[in-house]
Structure formats: C-alpha cells, structure tokens
Predicted model as a PDB file, atoms N, CA, C, CB and O in Angstrom, pLDDT in the B-factor column:
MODEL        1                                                                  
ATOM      1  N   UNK A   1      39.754 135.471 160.070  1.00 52.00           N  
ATOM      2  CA  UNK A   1      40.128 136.801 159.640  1.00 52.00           C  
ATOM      3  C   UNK A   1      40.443 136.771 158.150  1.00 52.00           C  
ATOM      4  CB  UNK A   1      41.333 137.327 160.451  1.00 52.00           C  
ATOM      5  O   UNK A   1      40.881 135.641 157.935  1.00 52.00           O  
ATOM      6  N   UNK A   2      40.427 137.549 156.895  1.00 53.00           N  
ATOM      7  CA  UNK A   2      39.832 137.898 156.221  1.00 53.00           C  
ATOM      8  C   UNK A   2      41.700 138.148 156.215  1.00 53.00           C  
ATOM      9  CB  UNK A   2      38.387 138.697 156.308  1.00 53.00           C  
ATOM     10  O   UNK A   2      42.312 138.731 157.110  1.00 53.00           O  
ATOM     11  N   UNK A   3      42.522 137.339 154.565  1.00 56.00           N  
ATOM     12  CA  UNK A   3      43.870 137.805 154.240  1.00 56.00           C  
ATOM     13  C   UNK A   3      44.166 138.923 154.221  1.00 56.00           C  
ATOM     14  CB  UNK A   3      44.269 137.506 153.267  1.00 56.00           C  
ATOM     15  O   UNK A   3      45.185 139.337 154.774  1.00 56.00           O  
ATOM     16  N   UNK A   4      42.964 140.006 153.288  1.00 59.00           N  
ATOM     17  CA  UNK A   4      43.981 141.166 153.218  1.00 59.00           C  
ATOM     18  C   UNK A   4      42.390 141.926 153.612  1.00 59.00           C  
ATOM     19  CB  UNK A   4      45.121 141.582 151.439  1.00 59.00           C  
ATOM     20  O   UNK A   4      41.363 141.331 153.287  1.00 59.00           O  
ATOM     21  N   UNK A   5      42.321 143.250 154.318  1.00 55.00           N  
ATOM     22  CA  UNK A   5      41.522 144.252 154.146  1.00 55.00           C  
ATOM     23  C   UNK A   5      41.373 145.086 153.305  1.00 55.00           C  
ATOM     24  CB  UNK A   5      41.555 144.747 154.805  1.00 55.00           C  
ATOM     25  O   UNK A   5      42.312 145.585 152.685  1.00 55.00           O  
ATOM     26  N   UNK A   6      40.090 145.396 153.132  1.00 75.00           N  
ATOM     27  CA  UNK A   6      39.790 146.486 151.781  1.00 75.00           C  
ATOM     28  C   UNK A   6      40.177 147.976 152.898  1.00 75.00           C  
ATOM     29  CB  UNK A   6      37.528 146.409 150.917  1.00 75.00           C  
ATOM     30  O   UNK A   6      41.290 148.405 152.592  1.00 75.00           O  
ATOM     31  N   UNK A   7      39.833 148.414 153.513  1.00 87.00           N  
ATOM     32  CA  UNK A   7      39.664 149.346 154.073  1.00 87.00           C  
ATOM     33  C   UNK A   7      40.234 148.972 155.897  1.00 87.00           C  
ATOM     34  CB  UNK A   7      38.148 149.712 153.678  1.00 87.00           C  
ATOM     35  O   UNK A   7      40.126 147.946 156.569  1.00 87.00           O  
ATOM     36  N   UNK A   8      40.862 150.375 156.221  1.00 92.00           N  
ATOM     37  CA  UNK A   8      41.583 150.047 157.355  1.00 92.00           C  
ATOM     38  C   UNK A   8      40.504 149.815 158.356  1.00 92.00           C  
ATOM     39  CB  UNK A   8      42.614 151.119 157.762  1.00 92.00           C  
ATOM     40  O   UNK A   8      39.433 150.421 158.381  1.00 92.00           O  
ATOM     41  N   UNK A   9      40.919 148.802 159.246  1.00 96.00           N  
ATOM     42  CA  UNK A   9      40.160 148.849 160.483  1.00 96.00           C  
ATOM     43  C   UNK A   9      40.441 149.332 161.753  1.00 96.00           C  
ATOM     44  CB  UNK A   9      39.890 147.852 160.721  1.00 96.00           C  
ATOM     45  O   UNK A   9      41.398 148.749 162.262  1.00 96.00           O  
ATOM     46  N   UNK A  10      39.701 150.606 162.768  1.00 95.00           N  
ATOM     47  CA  UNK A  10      40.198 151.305 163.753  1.00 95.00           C  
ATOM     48  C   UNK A  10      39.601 150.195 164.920  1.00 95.00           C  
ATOM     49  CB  UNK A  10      39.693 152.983 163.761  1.00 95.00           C  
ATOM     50  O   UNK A  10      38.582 149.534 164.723  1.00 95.00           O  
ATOM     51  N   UNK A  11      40.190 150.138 165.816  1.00 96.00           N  
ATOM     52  CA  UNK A  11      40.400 149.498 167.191  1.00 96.00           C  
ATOM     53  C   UNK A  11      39.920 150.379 167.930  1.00 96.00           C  
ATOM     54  CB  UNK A  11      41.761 149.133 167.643  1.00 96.00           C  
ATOM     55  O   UNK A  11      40.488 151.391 167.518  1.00 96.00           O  
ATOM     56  N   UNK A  12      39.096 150.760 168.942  1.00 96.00           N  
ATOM     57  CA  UNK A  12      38.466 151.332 169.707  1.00 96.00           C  
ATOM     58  C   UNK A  12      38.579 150.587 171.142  1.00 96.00           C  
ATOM     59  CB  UNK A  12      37.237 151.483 169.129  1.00 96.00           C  
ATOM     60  O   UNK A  12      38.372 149.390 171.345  1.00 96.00           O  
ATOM     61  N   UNK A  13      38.917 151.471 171.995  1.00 97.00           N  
ATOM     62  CA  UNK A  13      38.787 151.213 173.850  1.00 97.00           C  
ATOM     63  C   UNK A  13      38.063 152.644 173.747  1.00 97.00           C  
ATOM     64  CB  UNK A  13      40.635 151.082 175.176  1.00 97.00           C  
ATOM     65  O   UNK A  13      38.224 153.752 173.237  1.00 97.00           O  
ATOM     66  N   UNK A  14      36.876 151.694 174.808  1.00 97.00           N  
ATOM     67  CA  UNK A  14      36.266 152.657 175.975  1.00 97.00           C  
ATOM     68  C   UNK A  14      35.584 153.951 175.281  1.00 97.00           C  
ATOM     69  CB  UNK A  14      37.557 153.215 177.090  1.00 97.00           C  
ATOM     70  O   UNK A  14      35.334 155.003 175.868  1.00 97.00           O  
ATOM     71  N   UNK A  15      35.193 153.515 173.164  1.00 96.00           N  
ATOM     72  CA  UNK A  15      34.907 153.820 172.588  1.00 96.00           C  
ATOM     73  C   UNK A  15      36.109 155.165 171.715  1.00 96.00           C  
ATOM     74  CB  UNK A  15      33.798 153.814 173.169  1.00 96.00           C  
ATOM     75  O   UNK A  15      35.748 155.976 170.862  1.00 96.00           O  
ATOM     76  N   UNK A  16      36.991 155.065 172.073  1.00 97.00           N  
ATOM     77  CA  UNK A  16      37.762 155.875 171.350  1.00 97.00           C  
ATOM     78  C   UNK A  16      38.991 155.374 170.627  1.00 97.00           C  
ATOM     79  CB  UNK A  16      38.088 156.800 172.137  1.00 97.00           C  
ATOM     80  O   UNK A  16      39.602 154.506 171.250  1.00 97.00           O  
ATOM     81  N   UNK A  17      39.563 155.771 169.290  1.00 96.00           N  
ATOM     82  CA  UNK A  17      40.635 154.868 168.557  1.00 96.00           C  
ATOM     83  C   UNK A  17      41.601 154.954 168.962  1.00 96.00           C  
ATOM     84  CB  UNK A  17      40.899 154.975 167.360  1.00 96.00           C  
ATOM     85  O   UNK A  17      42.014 156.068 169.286  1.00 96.00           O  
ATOM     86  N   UNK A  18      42.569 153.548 169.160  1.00 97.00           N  
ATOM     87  CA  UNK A  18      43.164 153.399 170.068  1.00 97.00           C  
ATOM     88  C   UNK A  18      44.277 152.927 168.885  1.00 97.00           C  
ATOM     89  CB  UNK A  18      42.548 152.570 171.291  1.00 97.00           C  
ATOM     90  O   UNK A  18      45.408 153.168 169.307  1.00 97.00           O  
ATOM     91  N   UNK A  19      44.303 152.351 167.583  1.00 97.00           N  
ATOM     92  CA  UNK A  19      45.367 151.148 167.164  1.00 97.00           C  
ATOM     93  C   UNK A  19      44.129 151.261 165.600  1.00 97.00           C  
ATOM     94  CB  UNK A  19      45.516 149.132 168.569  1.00 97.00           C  
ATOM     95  O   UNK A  19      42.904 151.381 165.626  1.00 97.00           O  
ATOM     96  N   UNK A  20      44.920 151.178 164.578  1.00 96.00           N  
ATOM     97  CA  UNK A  20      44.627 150.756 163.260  1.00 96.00           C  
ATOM     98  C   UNK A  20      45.203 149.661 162.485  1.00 96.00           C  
ATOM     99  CB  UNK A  20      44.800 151.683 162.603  1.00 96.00           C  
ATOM    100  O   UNK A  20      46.429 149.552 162.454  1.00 96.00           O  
ATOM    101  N   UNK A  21      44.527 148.913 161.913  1.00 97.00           N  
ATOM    102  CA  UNK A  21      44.730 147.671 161.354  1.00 97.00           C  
ATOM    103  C   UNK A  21      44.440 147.818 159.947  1.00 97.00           C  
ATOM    104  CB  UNK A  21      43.938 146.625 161.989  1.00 97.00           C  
ATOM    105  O   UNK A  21      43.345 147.835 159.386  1.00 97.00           O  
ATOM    106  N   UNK A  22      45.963 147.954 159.325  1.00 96.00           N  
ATOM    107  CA  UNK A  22      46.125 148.237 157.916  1.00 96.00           C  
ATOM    108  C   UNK A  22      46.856 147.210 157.115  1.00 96.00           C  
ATOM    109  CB  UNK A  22      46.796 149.477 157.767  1.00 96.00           C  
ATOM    110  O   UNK A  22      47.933 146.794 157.541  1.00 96.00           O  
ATOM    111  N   UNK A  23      46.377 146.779 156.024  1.00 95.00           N  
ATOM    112  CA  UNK A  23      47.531 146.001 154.816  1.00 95.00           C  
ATOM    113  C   UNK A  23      49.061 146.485 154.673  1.00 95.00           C  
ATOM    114  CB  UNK A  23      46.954 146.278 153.188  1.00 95.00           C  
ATOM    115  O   UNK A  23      49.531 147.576 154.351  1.00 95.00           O  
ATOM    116  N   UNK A  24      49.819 144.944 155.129  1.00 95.00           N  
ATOM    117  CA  UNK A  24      51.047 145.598 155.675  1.00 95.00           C  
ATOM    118  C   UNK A  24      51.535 146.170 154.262  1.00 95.00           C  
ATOM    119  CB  UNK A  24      52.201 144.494 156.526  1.00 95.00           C  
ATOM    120  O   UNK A  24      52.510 146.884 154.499  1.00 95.00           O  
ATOM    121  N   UNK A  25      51.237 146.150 152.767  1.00 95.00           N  
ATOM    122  CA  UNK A  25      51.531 147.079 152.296  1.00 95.00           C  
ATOM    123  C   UNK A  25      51.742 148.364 152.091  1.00 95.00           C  
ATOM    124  CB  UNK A  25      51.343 146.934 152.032  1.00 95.00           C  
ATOM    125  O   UNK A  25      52.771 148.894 151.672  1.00 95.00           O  
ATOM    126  N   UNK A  26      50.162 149.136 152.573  1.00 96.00           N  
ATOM    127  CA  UNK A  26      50.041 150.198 152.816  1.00 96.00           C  
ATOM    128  C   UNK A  26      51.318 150.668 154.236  1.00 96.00           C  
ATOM    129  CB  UNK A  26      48.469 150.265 153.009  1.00 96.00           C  
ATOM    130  O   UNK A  26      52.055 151.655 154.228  1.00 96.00           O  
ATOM    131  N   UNK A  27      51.221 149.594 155.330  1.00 96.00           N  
ATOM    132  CA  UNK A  27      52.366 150.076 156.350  1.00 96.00           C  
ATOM    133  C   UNK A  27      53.620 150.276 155.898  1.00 96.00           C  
ATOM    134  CB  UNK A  27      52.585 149.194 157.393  1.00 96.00           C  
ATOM    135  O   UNK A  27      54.289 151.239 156.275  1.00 96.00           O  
ATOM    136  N   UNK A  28      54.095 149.304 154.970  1.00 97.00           N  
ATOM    137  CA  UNK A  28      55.405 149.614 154.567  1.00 97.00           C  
ATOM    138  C   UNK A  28      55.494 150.811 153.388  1.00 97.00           C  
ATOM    139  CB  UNK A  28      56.033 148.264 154.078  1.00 97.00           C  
ATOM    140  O   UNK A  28      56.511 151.502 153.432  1.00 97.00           O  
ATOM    141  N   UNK A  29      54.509 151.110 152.338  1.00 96.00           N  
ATOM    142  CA  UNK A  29      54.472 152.450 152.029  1.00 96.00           C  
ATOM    143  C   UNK A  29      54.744 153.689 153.051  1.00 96.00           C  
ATOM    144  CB  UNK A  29      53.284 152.569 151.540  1.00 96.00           C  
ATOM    145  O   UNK A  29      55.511 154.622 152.812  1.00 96.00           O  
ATOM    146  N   UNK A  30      54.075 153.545 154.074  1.00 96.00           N  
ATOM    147  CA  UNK A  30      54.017 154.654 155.290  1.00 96.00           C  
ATOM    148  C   UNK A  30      55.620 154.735 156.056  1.00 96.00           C  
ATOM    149  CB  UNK A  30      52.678 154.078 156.606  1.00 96.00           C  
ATOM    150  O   UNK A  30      56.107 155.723 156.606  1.00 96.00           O  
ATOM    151  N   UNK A  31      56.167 153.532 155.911  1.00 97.00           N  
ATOM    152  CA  UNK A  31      57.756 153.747 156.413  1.00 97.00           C  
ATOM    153  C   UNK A  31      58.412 154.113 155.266  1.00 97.00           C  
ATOM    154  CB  UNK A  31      58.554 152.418 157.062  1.00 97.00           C  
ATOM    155  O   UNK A  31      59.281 154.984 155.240  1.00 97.00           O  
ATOM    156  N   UNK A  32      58.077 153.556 154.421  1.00 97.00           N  
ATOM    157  CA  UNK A  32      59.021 154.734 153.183  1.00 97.00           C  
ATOM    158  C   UNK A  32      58.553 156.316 153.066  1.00 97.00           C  
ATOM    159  CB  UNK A  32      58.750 154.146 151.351  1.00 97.00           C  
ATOM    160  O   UNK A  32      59.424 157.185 153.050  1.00 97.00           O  
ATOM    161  N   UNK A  33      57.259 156.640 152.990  1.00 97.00           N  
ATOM    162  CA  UNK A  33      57.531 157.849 153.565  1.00 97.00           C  
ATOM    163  C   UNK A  33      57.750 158.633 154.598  1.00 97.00           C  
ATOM    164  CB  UNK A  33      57.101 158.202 153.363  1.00 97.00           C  
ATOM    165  O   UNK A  33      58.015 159.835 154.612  1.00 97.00           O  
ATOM    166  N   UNK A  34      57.662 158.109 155.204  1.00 97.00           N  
ATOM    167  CA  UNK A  34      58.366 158.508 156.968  1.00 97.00           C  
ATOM    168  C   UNK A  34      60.003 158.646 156.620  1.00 97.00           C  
ATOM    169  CB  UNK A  34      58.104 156.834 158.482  1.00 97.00           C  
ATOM    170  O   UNK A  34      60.684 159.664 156.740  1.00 97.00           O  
ATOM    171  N   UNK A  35      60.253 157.877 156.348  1.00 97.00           N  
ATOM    172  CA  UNK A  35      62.125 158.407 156.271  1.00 97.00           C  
ATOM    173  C   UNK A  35      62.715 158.772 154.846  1.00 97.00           C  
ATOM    174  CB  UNK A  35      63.293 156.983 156.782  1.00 97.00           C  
ATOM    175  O   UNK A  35      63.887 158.860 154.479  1.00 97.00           O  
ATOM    176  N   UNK A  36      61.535 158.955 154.167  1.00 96.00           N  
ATOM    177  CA  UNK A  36      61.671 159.672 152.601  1.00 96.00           C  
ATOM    178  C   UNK A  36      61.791 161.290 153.555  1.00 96.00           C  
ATOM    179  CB  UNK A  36      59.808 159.389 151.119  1.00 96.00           C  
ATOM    180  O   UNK A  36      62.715 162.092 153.416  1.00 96.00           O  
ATOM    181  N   UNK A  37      60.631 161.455 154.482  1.00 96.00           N  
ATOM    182  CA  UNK A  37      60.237 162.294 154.896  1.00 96.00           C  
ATOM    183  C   UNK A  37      61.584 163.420 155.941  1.00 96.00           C  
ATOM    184  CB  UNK A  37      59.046 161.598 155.483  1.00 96.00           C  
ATOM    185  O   UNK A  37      61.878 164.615 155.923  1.00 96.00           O  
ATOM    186  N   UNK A  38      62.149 161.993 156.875  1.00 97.00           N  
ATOM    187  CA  UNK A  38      63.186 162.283 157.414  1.00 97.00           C  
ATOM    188  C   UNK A  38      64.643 162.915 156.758  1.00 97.00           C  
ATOM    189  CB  UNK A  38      63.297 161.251 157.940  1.00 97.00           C  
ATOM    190  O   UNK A  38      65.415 163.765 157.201  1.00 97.00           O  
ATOM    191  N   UNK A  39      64.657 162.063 155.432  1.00 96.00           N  
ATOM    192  CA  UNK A  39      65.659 162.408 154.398  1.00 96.00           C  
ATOM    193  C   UNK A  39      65.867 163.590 153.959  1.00 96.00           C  
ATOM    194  CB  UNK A  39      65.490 161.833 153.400  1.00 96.00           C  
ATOM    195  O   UNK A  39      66.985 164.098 154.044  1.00 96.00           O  
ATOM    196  N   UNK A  40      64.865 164.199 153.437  1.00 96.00           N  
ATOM    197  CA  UNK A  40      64.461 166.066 153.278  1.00 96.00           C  
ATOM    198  C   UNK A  40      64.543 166.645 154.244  1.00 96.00           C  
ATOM    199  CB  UNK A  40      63.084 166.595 152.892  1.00 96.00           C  
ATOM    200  O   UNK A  40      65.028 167.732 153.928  1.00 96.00           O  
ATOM    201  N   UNK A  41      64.285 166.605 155.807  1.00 96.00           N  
ATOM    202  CA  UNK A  41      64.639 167.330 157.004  1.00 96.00           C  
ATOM    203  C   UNK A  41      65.976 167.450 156.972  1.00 96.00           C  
ATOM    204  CB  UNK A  41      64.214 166.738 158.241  1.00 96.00           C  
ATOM    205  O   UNK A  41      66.558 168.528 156.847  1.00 96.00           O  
ATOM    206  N   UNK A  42      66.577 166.239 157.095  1.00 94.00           N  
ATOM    207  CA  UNK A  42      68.093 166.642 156.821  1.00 94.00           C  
ATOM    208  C   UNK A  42      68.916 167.115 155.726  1.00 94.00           C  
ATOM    209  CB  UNK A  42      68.692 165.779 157.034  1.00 94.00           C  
ATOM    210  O   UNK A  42      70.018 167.629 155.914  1.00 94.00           O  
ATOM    211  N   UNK A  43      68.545 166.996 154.912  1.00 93.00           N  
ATOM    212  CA  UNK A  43      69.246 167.916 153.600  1.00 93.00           C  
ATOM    213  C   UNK A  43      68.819 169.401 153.753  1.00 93.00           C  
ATOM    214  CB  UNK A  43      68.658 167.371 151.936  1.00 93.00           C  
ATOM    215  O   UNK A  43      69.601 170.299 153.441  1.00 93.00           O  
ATOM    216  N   UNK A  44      67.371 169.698 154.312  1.00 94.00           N  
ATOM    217  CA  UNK A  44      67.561 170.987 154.390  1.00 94.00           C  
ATOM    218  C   UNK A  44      68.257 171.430 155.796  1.00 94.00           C  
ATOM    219  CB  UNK A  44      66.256 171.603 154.148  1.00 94.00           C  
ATOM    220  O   UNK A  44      69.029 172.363 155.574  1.00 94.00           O  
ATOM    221  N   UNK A  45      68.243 171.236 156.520  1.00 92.00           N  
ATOM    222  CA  UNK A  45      69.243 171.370 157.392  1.00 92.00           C  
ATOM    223  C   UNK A  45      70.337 171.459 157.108  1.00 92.00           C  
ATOM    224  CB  UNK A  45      69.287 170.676 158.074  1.00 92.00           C  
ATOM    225  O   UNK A  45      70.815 172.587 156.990  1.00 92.00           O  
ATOM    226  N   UNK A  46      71.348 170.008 156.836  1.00 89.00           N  
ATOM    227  CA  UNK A  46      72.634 170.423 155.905  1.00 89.00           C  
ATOM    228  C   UNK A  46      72.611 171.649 155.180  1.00 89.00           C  
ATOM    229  CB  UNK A  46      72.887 169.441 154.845  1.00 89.00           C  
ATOM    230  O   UNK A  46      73.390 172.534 155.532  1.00 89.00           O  
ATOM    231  N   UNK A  47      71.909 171.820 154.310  1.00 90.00           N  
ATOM    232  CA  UNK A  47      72.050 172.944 153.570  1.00 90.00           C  
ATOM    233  C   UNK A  47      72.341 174.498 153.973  1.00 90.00           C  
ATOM    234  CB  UNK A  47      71.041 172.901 152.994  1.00 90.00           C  
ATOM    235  O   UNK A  47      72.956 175.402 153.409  1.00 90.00           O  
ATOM    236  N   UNK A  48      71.680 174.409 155.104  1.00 91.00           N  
ATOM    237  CA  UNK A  48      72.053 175.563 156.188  1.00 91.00           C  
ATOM    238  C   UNK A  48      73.105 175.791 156.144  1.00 91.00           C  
ATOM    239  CB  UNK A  48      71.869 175.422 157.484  1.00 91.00           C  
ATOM    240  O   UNK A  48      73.578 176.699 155.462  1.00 91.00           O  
ATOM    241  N   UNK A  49      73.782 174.978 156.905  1.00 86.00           N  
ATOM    242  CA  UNK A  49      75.409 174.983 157.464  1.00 86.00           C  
ATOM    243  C   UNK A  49      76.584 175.409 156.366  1.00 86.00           C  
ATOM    244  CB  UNK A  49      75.841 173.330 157.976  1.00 86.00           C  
ATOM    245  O   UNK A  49      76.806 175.016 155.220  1.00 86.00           O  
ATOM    246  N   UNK A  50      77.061 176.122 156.989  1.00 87.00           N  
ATOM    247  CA  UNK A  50      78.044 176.739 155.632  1.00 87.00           C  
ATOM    248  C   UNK A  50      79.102 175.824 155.768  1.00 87.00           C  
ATOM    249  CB  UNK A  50      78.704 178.500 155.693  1.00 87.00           C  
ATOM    250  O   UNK A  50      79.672 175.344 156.749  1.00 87.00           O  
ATOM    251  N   UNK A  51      79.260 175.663 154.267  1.00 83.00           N  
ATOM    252  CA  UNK A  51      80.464 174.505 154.303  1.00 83.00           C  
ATOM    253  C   UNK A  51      82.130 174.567 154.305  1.00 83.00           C  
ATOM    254  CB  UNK A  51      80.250 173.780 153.156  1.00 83.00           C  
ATOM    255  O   UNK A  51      82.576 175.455 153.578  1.00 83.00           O  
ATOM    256  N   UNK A  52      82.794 174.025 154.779  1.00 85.00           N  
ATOM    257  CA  UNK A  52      84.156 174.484 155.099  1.00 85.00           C  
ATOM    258  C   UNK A  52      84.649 173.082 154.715  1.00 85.00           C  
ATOM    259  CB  UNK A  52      84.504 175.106 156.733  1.00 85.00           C  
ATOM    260  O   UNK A  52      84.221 171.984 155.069  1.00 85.00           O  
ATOM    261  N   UNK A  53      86.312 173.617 153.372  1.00 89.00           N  
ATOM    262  CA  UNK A  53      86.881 173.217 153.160  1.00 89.00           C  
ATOM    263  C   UNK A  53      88.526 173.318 153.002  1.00 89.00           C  
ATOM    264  CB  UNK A  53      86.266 173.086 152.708  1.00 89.00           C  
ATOM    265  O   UNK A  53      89.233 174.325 153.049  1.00 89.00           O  
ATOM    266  N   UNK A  54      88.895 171.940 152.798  1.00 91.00           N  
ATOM    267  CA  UNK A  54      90.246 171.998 153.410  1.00 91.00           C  
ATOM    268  C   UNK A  54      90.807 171.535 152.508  1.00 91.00           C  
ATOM    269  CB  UNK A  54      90.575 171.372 154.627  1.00 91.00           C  
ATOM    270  O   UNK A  54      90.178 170.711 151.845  1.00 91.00           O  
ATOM    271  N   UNK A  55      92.351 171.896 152.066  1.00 93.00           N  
ATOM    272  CA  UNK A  55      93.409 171.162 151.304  1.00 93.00           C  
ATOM    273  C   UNK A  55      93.203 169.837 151.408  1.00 93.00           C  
ATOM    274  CB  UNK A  55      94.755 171.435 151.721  1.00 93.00           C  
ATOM    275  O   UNK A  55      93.056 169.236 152.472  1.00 93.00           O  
ATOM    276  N   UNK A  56      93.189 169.391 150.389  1.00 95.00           N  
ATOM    277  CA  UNK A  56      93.436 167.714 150.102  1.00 95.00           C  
ATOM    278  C   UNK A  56      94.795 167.367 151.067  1.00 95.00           C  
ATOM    279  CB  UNK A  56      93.843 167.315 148.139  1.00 95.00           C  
ATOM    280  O   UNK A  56      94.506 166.636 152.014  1.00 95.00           O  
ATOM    281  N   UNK A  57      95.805 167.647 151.015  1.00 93.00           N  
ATOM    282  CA  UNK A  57      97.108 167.884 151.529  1.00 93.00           C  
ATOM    283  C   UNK A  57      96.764 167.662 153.014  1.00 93.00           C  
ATOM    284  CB  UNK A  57      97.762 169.368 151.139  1.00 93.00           C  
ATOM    285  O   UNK A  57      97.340 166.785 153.658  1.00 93.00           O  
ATOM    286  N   UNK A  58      95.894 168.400 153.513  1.00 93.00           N  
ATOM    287  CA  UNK A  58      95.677 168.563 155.069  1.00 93.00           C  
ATOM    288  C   UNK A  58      94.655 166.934 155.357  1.00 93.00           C  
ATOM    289  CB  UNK A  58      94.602 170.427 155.495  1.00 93.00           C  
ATOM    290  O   UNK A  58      94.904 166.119 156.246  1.00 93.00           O  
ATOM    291  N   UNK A  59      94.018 166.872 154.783  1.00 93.00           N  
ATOM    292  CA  UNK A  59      93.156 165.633 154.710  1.00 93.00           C  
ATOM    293  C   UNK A  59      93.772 164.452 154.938  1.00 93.00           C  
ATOM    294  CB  UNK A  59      92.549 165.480 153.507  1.00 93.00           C  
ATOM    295  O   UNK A  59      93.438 163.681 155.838  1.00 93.00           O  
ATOM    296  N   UNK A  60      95.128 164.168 153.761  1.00 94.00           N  
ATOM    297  CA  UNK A  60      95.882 162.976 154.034  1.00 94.00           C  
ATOM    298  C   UNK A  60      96.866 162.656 155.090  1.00 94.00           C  
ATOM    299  CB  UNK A  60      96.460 162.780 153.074  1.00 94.00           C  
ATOM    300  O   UNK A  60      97.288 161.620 155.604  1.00 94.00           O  
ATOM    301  N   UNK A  61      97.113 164.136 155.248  1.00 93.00           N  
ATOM    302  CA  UNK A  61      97.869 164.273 156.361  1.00 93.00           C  
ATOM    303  C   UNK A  61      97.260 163.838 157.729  1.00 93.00           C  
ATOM    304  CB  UNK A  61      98.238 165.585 156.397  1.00 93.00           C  
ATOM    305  O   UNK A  61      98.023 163.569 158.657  1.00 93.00           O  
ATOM    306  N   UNK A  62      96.120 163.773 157.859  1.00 92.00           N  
ATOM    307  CA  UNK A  62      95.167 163.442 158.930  1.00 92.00           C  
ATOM    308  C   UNK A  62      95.380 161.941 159.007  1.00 92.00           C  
ATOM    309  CB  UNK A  62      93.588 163.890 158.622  1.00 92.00           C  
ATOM    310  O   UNK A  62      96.014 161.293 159.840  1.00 92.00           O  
ATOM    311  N   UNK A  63      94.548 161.454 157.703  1.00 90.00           N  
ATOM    312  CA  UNK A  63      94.231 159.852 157.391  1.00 90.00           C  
ATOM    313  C   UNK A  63      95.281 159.354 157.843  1.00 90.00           C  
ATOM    314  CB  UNK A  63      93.996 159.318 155.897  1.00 90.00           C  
ATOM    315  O   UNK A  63      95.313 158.400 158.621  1.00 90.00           O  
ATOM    316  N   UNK A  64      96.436 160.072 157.311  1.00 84.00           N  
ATOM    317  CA  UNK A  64      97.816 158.678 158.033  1.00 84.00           C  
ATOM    318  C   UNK A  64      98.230 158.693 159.115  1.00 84.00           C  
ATOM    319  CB  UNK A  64      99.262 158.576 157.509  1.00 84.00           C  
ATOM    320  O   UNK A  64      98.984 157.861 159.619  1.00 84.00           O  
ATOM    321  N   UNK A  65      97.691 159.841 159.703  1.00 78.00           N  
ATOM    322  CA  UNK A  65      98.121 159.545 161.261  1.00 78.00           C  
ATOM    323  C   UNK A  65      97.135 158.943 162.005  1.00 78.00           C  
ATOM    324  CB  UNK A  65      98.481 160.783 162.064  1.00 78.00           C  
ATOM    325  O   UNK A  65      97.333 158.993 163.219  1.00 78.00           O  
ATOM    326  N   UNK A  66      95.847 158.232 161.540  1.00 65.00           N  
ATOM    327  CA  UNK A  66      95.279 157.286 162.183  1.00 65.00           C  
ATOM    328  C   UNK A  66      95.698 156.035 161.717  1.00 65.00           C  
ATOM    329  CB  UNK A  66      94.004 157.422 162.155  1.00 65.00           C  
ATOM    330  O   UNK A  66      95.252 155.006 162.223  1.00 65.00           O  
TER     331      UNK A  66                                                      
ENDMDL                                                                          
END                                                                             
C-alpha cells in the first residue's frame, strides 16, 4: 500500500460506497471542522437565551456555602 494517497479512495460492497479511505490529514482537517462547526451551533444558540444577572454579593454568598 502506497504511504500517502493522492486522491481519496471509495470502498464499495455489492457495488455501492460503503467507507472512504482518506490521508489522515485531510481526516483530521474534517474533525476540526466538525467541531469548529459544532462551536457556532452553540454560540448561536447561547445567543438566543436572554441573559440573567445577579449581584456579585448573591454569587459569593452561594460559593461559600458550598
């Protein structure tokens, strides 16, 4: 087998693609954008939510009673 591929190779069963065989570079590009991707879902989400805040005062008052 051949170190690195120029071009991805598709895996086929029963003539249809089943599994791709890519330079794990390119794969680990693809997980950084996958949860680059995930990262922006949630900020816009957050962003939705209206934010509610509280006295500093009330905050510490919390912390020390754990």
């Amino acid at each position: 087998m051949k170190a690195a591929l120029a071009e991805p190779e598709i895996v086929t069963r029963k003539g249809k693609p089943v599994s791709v065989i890519i330079p794990i570079k390119d794969y680990e590009e693809l997980l950084e954008r996958a949860e680059d991707a995930q990262d922006v879902a949630w900020l816009k989400r957050a962003r939705r939510r209206p934010l509610h805040y509280r006295p500093l005062e009330d905050y510490l008052a919390d912390r020390g009673r754990k």
